[in-house]
N, C-alpha and C positions, 0 to 999 in steps of 0.2 A: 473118469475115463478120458485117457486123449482119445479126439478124433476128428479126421478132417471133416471138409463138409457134405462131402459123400456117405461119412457115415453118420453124421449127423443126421443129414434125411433119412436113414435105414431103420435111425431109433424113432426118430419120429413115426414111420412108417408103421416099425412093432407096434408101437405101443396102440396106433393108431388097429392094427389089426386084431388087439386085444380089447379093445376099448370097454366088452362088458364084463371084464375083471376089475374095472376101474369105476366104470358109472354106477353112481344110485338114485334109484329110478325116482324117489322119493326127495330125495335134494341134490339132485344134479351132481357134477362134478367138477370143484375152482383149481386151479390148476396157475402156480406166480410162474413165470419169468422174468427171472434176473440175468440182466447182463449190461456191460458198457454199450452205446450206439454202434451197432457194426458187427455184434456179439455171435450173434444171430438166431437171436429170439423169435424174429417176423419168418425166418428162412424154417424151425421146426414147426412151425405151427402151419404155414405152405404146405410145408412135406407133409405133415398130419392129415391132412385135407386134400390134398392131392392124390394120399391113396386110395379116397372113397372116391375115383375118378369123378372130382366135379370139374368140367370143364368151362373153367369160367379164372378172369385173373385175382389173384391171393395178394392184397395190399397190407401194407402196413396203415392202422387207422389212425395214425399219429392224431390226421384234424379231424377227425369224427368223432373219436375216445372209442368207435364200436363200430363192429361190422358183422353183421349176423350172417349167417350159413346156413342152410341146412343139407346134411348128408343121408345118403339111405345106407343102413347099417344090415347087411342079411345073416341070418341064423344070430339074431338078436337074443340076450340070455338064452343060448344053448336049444332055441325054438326056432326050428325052419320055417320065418318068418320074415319078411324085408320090414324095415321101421324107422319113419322118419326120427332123425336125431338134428336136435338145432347144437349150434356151438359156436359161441361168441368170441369173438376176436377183438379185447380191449388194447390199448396202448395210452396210457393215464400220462406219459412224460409231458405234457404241453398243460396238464391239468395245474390248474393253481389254487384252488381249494377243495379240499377232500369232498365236503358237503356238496359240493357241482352234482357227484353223482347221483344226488336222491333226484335231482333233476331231470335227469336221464333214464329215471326206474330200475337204478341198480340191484334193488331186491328182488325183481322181478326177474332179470335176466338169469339171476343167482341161483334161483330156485329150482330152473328146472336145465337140463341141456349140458353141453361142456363148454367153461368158460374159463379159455389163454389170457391172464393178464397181466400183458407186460408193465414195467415200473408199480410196481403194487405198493412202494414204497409211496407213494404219492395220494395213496386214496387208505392208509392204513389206520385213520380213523373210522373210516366207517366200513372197509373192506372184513368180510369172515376170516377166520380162520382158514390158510389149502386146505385142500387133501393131497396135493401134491405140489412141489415147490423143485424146480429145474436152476439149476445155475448153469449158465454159457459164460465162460472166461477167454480172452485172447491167449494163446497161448504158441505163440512163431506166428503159422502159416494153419498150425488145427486151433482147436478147439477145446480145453478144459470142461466138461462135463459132469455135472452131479445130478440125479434126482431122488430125489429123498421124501419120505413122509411121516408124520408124526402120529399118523395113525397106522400100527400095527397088523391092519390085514392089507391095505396099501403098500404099504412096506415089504412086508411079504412077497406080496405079485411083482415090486418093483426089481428085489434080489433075485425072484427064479427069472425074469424076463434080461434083464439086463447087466448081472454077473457074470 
């Protein structure tokens, strides 16, 4: 998908307002971006967050490697219900040894919540397998967009939401 960066926050936004087509309640949901510095990885994940009106500032954790959230999700799996949902905000680029992260409690954050994490190329020895993998490419003045996933019901929700 071309798209500026208006629409870029829009998918962020969907996906954000679909979120329990996506999460499992049981192992959470990982979630790579890829993109060059400027791409705008920090800017979907913003948007994502910004629709569950938190009002609070959306940084990039470049020197942190994490920055935790948590959103209130209503009418959670299909039950008119409000439910806290945590969702981790990684940016691994400054990381220098994959292993850093057991340091940090990587498994841990992994387990449960939705976890954005950019540069995943950096932490892919000891990083899971996504469930869902985002590319932001430069492309003029928009955006090159892909989200794909390799597992099959993922995939699925990603075609009827975003074709």
């Amino acid at each position: 998908m071309r798209l500026d960066e208006k629409q870029l926050v829009q998918i962020a936004a969907k996906m954000a307002a679909n979120i329990e087509k996506f999460y499992n309640k049981n192992k959470g949901l990982v979630v790579f971006l890829y993109g060059d510095l400027g791409a705008g990885k920090t800017t979907f994940v913003r948007a994502f967050l910004q629709s569950f009106d938190l009002q609070i500032k959306v940084k990039s954790p470049t020197y942190t490697l994490v920055e935790p959230y948590s959103i209130l999700v209503k009418d959670f799996e299909n039950v008119n219900i409000n439910k806290q949902l945590s969702v981790y905000h990684f940016d691994l680029y400054r990381l220098i040894d994959s292993l850093e992260l057991y340091d940090i409690g990587i498994e841990e954050y992994l387990s449960k919540g939705v976890s954005f994490i950019e540069w995943p190329n950096k932490g892919e020895e000891v990083l899971p397998d996504p469930d869902i993998e985002i590319k932001i490419e430069h492309a003029g003045d928009e955006r090159e967009v892909s989200i794909f996933s390799h597992q099959p019901l993922y995939q699925e929700q990603i075609n009827k939401l975003f074709s």
